[in-house]
TIFITOR-137779 format. One line per field, with one value per residue: residue number from 1; z, x, y of N, C-alpha, C in turn. Coordinates in nm, 2 decimals. Layout:
N
seq: [NUM ...]
nc3: [Z ...]
nc1: [X ...]
nc2: [Y ...]
cac3: [Z ...]
cac1: [X ...]
cac2: [Y ...]
cc3: [Z ...]
cc1: [X ...]
cc2: [Y ...]
***
This chain:
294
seq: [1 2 3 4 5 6 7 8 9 10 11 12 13 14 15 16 17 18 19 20 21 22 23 24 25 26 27 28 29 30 31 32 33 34 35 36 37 38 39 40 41 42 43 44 45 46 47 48 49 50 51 52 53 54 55 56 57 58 59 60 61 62 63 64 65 66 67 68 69 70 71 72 73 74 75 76 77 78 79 80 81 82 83 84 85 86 87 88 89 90 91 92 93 94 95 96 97 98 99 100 101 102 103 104 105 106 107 108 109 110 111 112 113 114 115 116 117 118 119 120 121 122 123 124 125 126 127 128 129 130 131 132 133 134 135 136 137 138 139 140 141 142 143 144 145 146 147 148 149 150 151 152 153 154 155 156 157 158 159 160 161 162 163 164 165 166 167 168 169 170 171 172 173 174 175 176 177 178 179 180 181 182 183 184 185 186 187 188 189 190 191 192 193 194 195 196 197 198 199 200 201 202 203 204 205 206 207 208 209 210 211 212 213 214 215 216 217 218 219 220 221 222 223 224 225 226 227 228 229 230 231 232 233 234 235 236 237 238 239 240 241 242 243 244 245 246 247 248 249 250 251 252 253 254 255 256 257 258 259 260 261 262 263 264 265 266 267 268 269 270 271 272 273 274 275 276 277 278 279 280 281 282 283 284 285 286 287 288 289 290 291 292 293 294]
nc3: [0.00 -0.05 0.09 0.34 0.30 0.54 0.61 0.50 0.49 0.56 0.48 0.46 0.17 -0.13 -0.33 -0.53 -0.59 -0.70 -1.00 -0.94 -0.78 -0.94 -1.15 -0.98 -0.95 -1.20 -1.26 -1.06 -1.21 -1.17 -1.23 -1.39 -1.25 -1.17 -1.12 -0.91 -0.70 -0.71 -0.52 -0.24 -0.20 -0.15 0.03 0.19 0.38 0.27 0.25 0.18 0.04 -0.09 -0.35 -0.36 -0.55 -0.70 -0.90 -0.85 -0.64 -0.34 -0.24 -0.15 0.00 0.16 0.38 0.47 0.70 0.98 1.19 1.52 1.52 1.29 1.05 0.71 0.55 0.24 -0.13 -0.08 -0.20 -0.32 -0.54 -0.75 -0.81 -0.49 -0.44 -0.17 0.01 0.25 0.27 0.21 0.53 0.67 0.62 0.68 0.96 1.02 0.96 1.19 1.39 1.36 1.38 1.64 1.88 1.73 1.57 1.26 0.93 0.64 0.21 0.14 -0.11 -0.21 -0.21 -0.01 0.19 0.36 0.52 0.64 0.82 1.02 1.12 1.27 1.17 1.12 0.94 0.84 0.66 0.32 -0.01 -0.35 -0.65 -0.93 -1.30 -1.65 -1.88 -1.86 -1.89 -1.95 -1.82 -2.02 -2.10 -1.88 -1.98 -2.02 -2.05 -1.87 -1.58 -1.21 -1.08 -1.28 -1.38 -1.44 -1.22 -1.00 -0.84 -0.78 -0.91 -0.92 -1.07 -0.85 -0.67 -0.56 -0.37 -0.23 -0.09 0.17 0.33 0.18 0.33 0.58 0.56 0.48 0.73 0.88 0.80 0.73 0.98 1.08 1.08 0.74 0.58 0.47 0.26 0.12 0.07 -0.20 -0.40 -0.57 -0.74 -0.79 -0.90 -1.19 -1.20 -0.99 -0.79 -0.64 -0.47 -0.38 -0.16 -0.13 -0.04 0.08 0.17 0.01 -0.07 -0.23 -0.52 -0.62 -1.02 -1.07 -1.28 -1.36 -1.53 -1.79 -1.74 -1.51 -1.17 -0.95 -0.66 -0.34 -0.26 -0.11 -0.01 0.06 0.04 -0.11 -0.39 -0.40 -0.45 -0.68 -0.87 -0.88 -0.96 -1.24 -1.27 -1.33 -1.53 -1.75 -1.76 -1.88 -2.13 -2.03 -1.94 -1.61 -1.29 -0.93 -0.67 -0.45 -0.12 -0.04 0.13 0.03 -0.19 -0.31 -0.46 -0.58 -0.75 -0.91 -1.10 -1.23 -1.37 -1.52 -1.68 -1.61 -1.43 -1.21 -1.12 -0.92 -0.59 -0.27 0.04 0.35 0.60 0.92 1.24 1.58 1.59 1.62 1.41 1.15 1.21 1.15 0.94 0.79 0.59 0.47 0.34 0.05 -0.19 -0.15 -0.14 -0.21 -0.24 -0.18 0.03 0.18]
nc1: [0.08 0.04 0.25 0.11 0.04 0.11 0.29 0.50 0.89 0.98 1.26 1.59 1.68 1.91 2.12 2.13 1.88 1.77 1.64 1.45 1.29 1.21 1.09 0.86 0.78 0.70 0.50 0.32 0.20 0.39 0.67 0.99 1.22 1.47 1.72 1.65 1.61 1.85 1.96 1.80 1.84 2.13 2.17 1.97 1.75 1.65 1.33 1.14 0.92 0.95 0.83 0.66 0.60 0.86 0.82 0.98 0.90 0.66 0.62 0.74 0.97 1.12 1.31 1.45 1.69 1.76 1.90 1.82 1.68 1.45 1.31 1.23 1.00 0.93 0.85 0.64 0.56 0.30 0.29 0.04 -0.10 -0.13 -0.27 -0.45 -0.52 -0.38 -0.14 0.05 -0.04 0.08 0.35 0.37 0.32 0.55 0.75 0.68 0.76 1.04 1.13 1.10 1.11 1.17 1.12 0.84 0.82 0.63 0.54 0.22 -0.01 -0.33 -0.47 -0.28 -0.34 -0.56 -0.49 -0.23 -0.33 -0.52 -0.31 -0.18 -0.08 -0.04 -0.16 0.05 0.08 0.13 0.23 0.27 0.31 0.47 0.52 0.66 0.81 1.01 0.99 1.19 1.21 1.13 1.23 1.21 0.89 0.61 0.43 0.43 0.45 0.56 0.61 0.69 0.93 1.31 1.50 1.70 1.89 2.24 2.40 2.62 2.74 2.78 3.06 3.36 3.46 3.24 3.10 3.14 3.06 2.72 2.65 2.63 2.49 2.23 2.17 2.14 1.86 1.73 1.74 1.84 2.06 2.18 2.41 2.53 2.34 2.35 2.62 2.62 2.52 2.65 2.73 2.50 2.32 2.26 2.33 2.38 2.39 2.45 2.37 2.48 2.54 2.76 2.96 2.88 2.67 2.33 2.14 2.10 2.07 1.95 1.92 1.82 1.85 1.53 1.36 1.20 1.22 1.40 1.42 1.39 1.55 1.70 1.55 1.65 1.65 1.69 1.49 1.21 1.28 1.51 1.48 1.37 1.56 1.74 1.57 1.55 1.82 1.92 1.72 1.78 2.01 1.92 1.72 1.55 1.24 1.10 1.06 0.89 0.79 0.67 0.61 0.34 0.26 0.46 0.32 0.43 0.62 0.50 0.35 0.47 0.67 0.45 0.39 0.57 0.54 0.52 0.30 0.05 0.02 -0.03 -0.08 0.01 -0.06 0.21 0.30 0.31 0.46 0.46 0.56 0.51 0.53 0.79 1.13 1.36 1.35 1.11 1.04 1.27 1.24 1.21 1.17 1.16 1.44 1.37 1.05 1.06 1.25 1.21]
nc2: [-0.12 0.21 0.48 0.70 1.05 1.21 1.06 1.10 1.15 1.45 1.63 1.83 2.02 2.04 2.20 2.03 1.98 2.16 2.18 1.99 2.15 2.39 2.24 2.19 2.43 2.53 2.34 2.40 2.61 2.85 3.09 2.90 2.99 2.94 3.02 3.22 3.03 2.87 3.10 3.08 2.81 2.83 3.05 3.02 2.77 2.48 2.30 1.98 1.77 1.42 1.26 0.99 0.82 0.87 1.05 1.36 1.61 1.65 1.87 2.17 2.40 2.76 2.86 3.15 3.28 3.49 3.49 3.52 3.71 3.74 3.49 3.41 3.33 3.12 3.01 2.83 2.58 2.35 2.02 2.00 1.75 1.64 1.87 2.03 1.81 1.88 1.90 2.14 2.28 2.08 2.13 2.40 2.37 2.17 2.36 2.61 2.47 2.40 2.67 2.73 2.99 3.18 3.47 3.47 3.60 3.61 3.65 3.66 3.53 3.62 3.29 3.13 3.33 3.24 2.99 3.06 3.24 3.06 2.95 3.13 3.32 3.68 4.00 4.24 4.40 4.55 4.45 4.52 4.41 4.55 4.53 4.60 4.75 4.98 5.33 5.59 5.96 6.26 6.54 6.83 6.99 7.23 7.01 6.85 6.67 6.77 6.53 6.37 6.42 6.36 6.22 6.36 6.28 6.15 5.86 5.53 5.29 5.01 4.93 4.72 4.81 4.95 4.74 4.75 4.93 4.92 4.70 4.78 4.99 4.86 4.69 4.89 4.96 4.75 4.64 4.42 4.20 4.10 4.01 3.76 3.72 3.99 3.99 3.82 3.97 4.09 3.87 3.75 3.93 4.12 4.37 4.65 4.93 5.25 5.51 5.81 6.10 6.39 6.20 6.00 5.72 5.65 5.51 5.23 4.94 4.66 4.47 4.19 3.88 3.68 3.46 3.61 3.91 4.17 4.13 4.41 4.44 4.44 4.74 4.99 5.33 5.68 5.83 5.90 6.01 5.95 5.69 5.65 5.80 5.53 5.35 5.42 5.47 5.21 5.12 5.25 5.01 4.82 4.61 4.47 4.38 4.49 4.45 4.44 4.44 4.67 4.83 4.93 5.19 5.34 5.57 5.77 5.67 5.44 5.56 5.73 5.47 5.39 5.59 5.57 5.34 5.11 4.81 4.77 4.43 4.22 4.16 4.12 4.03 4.10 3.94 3.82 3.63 3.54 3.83 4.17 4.38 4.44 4.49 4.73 5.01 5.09 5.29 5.36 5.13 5.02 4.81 4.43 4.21 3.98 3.84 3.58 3.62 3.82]
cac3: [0.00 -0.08 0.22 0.37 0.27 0.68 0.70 0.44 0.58 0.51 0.40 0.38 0.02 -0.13 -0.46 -0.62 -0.57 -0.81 -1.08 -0.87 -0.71 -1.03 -1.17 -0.91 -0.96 -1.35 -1.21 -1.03 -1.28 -1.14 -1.30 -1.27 -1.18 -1.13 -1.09 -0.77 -0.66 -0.69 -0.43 -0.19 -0.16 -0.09 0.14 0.28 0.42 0.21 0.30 0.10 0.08 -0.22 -0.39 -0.31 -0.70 -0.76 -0.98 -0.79 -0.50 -0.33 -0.17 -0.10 0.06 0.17 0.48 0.49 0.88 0.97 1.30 1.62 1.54 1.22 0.93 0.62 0.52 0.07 -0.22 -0.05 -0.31 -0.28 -0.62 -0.84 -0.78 -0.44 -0.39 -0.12 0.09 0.43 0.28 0.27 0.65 0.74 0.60 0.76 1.07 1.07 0.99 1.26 1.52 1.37 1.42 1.82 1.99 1.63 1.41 1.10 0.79 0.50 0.18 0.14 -0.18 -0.14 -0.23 0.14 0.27 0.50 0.60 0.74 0.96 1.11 1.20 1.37 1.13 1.11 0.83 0.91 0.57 0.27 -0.10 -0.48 -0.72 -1.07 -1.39 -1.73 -1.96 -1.77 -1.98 -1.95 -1.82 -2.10 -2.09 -1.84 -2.03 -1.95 -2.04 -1.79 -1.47 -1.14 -1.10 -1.42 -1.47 -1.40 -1.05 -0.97 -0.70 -0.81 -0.88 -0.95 -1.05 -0.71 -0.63 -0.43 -0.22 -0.20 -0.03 0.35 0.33 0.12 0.44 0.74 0.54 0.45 0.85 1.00 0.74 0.78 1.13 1.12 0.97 0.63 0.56 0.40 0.16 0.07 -0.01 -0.28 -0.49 -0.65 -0.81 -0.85 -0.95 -1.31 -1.16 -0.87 -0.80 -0.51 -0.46 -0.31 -0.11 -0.05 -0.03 0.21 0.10 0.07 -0.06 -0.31 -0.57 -0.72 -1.04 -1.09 -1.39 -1.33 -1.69 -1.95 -1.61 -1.42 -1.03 -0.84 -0.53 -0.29 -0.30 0.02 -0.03 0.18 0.06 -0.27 -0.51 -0.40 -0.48 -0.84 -0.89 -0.84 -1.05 -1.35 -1.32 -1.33 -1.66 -1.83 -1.81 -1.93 -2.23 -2.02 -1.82 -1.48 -1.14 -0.83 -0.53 -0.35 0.00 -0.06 0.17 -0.03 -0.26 -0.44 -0.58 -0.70 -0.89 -1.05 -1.17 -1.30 -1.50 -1.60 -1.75 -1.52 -1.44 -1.14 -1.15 -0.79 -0.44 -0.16 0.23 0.43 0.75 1.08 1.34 1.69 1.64 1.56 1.29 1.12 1.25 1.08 0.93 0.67 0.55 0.37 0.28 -0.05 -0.21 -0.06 -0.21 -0.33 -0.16 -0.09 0.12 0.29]
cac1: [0.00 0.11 0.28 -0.01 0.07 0.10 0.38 0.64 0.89 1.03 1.37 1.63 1.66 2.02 2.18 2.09 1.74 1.75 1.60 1.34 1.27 1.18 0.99 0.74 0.69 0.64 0.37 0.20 0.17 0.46 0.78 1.10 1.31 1.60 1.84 1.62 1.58 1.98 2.04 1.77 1.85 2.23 2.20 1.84 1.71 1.50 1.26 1.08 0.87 1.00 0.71 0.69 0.64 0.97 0.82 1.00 0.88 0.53 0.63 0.87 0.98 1.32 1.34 1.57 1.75 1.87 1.99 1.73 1.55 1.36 1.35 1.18 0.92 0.90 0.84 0.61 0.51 0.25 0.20 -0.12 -0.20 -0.16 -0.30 -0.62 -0.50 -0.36 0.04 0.06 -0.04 0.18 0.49 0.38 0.35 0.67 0.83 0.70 0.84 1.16 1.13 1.08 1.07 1.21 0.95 0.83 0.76 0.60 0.46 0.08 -0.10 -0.47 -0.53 -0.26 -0.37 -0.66 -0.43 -0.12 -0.40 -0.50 -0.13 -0.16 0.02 -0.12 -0.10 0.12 0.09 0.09 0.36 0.19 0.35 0.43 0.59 0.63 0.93 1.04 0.99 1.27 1.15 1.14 1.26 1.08 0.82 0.45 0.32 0.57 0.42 0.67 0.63 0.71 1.05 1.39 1.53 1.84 2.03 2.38 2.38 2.63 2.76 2.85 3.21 3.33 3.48 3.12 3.04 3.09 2.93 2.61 2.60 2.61 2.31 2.10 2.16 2.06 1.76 1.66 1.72 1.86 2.25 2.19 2.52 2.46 2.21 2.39 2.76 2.60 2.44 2.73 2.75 2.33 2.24 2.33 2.32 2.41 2.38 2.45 2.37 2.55 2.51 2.88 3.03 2.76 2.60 2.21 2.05 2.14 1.92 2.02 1.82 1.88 1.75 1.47 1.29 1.27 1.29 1.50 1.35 1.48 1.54 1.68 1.53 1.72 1.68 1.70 1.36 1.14 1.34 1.66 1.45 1.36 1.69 1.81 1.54 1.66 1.98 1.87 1.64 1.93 2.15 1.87 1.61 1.38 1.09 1.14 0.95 0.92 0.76 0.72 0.51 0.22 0.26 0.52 0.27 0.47 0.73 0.41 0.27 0.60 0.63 0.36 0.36 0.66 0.51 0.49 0.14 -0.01 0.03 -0.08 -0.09 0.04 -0.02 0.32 0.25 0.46 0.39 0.55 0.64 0.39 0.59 0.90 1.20 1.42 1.31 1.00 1.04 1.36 1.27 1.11 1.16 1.25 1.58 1.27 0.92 1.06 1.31 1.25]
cac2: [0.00 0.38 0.55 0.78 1.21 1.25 1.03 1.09 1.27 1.61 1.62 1.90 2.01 2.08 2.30 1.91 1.93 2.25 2.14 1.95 2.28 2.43 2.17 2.22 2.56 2.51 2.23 2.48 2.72 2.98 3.02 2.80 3.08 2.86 3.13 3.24 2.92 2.85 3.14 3.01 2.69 2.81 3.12 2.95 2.63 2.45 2.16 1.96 1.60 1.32 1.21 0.83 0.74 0.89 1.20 1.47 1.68 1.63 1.99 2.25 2.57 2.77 2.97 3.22 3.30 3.64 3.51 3.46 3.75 3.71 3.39 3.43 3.16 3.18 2.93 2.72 2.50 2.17 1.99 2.01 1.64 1.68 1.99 2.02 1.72 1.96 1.89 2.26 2.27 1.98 2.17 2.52 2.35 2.17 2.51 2.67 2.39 2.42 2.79 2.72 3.09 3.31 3.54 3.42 3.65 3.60 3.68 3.56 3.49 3.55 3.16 3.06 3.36 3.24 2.89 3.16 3.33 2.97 2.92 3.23 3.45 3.78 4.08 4.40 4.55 4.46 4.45 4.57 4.40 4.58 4.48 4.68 4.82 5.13 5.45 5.72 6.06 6.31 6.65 6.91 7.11 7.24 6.90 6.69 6.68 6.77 6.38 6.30 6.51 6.27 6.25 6.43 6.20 6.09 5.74 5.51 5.13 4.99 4.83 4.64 4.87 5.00 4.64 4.70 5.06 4.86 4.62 4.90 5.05 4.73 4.63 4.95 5.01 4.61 4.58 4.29 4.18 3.98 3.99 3.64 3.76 4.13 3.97 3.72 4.06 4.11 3.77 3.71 4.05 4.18 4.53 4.70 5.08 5.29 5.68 5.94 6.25 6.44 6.09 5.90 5.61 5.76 5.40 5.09 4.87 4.58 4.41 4.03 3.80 3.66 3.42 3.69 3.99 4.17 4.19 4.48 4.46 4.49 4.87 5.09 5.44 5.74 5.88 5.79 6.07 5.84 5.54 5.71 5.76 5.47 5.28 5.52 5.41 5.06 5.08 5.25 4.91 4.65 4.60 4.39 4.49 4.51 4.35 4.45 4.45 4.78 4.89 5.00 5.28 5.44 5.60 5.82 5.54 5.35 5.64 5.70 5.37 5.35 5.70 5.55 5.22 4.94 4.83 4.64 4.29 4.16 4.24 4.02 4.03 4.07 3.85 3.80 3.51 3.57 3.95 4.23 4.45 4.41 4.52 4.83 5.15 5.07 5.43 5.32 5.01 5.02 4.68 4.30 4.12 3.93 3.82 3.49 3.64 3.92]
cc3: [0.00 0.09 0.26 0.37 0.41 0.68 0.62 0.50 0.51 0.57 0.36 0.25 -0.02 -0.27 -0.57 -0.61 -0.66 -0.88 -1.08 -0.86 -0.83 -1.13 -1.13 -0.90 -1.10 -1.32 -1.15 -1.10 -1.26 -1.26 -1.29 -1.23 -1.14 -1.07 -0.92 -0.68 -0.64 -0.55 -0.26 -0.13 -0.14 0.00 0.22 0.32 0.36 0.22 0.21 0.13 -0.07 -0.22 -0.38 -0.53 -0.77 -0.86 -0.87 -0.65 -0.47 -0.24 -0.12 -0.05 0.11 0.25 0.47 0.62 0.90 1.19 1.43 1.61 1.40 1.14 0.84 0.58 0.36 0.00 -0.18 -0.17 -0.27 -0.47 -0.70 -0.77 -0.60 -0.35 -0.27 -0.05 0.23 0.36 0.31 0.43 0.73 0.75 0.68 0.92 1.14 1.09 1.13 1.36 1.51 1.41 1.58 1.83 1.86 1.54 1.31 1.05 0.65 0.43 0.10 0.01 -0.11 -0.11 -0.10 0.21 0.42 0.58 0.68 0.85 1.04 1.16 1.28 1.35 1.14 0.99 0.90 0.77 0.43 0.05 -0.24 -0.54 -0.87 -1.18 -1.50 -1.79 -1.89 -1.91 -1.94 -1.94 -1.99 -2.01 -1.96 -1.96 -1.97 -1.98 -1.98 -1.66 -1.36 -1.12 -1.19 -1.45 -1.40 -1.25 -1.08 -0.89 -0.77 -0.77 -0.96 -0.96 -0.93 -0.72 -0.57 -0.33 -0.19 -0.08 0.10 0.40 0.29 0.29 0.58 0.71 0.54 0.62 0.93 0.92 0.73 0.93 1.18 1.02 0.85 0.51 0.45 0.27 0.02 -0.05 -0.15 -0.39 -0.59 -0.83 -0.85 -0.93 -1.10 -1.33 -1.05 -0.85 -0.69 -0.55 -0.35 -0.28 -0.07 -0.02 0.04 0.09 0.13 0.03 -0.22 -0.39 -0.62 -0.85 -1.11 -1.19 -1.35 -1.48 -1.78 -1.86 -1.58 -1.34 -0.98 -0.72 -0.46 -0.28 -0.17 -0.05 0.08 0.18 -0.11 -0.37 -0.52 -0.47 -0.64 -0.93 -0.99 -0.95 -1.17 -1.40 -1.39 -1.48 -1.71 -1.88 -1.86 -2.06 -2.15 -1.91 -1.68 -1.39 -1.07 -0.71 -0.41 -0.26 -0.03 0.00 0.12 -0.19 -0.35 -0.50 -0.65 -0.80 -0.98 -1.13 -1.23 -1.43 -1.58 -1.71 -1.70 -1.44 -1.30 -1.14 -1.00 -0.68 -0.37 -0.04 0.27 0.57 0.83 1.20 1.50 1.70 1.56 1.47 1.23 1.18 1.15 1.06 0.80 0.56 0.40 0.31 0.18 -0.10 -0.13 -0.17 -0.30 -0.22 -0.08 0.03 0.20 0.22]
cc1: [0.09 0.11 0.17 0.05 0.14 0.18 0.54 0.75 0.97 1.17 1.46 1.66 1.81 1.96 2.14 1.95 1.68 1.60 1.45 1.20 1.16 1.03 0.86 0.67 0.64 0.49 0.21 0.17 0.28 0.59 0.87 1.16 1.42 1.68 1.82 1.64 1.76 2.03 1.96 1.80 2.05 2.25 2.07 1.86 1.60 1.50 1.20 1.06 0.90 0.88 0.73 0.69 0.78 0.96 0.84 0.96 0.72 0.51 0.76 0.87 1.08 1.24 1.45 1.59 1.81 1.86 1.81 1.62 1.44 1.41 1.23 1.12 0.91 0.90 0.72 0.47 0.43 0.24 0.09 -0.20 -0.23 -0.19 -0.43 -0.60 -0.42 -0.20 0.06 0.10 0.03 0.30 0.50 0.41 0.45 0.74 0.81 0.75 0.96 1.19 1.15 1.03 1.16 1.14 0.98 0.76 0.75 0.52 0.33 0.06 -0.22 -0.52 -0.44 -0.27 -0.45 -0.58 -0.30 -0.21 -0.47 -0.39 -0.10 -0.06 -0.12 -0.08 -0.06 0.12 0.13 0.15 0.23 0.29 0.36 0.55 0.54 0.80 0.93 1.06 1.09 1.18 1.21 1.19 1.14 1.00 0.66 0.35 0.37 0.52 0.54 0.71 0.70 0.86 1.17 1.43 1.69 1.95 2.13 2.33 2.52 2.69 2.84 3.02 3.27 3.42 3.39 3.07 3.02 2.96 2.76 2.60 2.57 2.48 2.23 2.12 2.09 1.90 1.67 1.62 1.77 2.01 2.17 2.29 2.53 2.41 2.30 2.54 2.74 2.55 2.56 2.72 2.59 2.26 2.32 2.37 2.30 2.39 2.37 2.42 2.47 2.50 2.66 2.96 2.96 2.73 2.44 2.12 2.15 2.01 1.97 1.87 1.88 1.76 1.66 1.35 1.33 1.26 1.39 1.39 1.46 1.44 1.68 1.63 1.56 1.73 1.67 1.54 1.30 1.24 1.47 1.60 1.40 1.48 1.77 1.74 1.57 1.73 2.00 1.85 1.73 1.98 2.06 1.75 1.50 1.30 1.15 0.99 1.03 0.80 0.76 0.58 0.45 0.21 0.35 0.47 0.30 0.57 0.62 0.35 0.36 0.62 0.55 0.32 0.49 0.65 0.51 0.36 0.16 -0.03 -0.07 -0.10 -0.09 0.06 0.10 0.25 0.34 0.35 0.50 0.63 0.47 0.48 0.74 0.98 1.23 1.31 1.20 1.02 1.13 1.41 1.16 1.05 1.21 1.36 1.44 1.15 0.89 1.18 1.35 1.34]
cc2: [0.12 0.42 0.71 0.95 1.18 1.20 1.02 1.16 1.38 1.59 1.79 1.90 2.10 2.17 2.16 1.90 2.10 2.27 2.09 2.01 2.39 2.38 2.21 2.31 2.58 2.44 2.32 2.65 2.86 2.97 2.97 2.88 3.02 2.91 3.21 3.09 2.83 2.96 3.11 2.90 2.72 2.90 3.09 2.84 2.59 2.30 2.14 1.81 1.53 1.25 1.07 0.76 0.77 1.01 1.32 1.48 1.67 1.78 2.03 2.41 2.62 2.91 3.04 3.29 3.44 3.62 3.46 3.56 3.81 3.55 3.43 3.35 3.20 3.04 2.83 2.66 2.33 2.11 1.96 1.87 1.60 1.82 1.96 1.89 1.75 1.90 2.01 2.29 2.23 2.06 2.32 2.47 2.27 2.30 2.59 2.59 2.38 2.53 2.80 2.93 3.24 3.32 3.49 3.57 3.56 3.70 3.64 3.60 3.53 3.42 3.11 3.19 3.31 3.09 3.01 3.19 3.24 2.93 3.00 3.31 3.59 3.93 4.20 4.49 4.46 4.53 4.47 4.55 4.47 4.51 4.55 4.72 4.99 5.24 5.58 5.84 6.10 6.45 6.74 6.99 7.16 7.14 6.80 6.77 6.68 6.62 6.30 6.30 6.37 6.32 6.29 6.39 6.14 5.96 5.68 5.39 5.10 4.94 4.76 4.69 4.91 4.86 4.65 4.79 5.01 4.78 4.69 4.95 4.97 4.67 4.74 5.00 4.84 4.59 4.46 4.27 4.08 3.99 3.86 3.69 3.87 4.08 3.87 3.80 4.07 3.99 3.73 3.84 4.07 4.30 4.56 4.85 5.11 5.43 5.73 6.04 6.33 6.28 5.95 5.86 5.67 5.59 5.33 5.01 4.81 4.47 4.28 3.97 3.74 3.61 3.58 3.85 4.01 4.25 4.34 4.49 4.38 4.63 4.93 5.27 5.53 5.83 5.85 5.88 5.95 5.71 5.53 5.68 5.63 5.36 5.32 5.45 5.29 5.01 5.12 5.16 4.83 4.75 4.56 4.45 4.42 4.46 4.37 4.49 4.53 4.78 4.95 5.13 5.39 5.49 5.67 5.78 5.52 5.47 5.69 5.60 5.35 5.44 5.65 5.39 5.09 4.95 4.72 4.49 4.19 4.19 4.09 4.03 4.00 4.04 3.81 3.70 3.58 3.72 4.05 4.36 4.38 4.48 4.62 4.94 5.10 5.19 5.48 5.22 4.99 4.92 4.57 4.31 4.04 3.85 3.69 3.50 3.71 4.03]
***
């Protein structure tokens, strides 16, 4: 007889289980993202259950740790065929026992919205996804709205002597060290960009491939012009349309973006278990690194 869902067991998941990884999100309609799913599964922890027939993964998902006081819950993937059979559930509810006494974030889908909020996550706010070919301001004239006109902040390709300065800011504007995370941009992003003010670091954005995309994010700035900027600079280096993931509360990024050509795509609840906000400065934190990881 077939080994019963409830008792297969969950299984760390390596840099060989890739492909796997991928699979599963083609299966459920997402995309493979491999290239995300390569830095995941090596600066994360990712679980997963082995389908007993041998076709792949019967579920998966990759936390990312930033020490005792957050981890990042992202990818959580069940299978089509067993979709609607509580795996989901099983895997949330391992997670949080491995978690013991350190906050969880995520970010929710409407469709595992209402399971997070039986787990006894809860929402603190909440990410508006866009995507679009970024449009170059034009010139000022009397038909270019003050919104419209380019942003003025010095921006420019990071270096890697820029790298420690990038980590002092992304720790005191996170709240939390992900040191981890930050030293891997160089090598996963295709684009890097810092600003200046008089020599200060004022914010950073990096945009990484992503299928026929480039995500940006991290997005750190010191106020939305900086975060204008900074996407600017960005669309400059690529052809392809751009994704990202900004706070709804920073209303005048999204209405830039958007006069600039990137459209609405989704909207996803940010949810925390065991803490009631996020840690750091929100204020200057525009975009994630990416939605599965905080």
């Amino acid at each position: 007889m077939p080994t019963p869902l409830a008792e297969l067991p969950i299984r760390r998941l390596t840099t060989d289980d890739l492909i796997s990884c991928a699979d599963l999100s083609e299966d459920r309609g997402w995309p493979r993202e491999e290239h995300k799913w390569g830095l995941l599964l090596t600066a994360g922890t990712g679980y997963g259950i082995d389908d007993p027939s041998g076709k792949g993964l019967v579920s998966a998902c990759v936390v990312t740790s930033y020490g005792r006081g957050l981890a990042a819950i992202g990818m959580v993937l069940v299978a089509e065929r067993y979709a609607r059979q509580g795996v989901g559930r099983r895997m949330m509810t391992y997670l949080q026992q491995q978690a013991g006494d350190t906050p969880l974030t995520l970010h929710a889908t409407p469709y595992g919205q209402p399971l997070y909020e039986e787990l006894g996550f809860t929402t603190i706010g909440r990410a508006e996804m866009v995507r679009g070919h970024f449009r170059a301001s034009e010139p000022t004239s009397e038909r270019t709205s003050d919104r419209a006109t380019a942003p003025t902040v010095a921006t420019r390709p990071a270096t890697a002597e820029d790298l420690s300065a990038i980590v002092r800011l992304d720790t005191e504007v996170f709240g939390l060290d992900r040191t981890h995370m930050i030293t891997r941009l160089p090598a996963f992003a295709d684009h890097l960009r810092v600003a200046e003010d008089n020599g200060a670091l004022t914010g950073y954005a990096a945009a990484w491939p992503n299928m026929e995309t480039h995500v940006i994010g991290p997005l750190i700035a010191r106020d939305a012009e900086t975060a204008k900027a900074l996407i600017a600079s960005l669309a400059a280096a690529t052809d392809r349309p751009f994704r990202t993931d900004i706070d709804v509360r920073h209303e005048e990024l999204l209405t830039w973006v958007k006069e600039h050509g990137l459209e609405t795509v989704a909207f996803n609840a940010v949810m925390t278990c065991a803490i009631d906000d996020l840690p750091g400065d929100w204020t200057r934190r525009f975009a994630p690194l990416s939605v599965a990881a905080g």
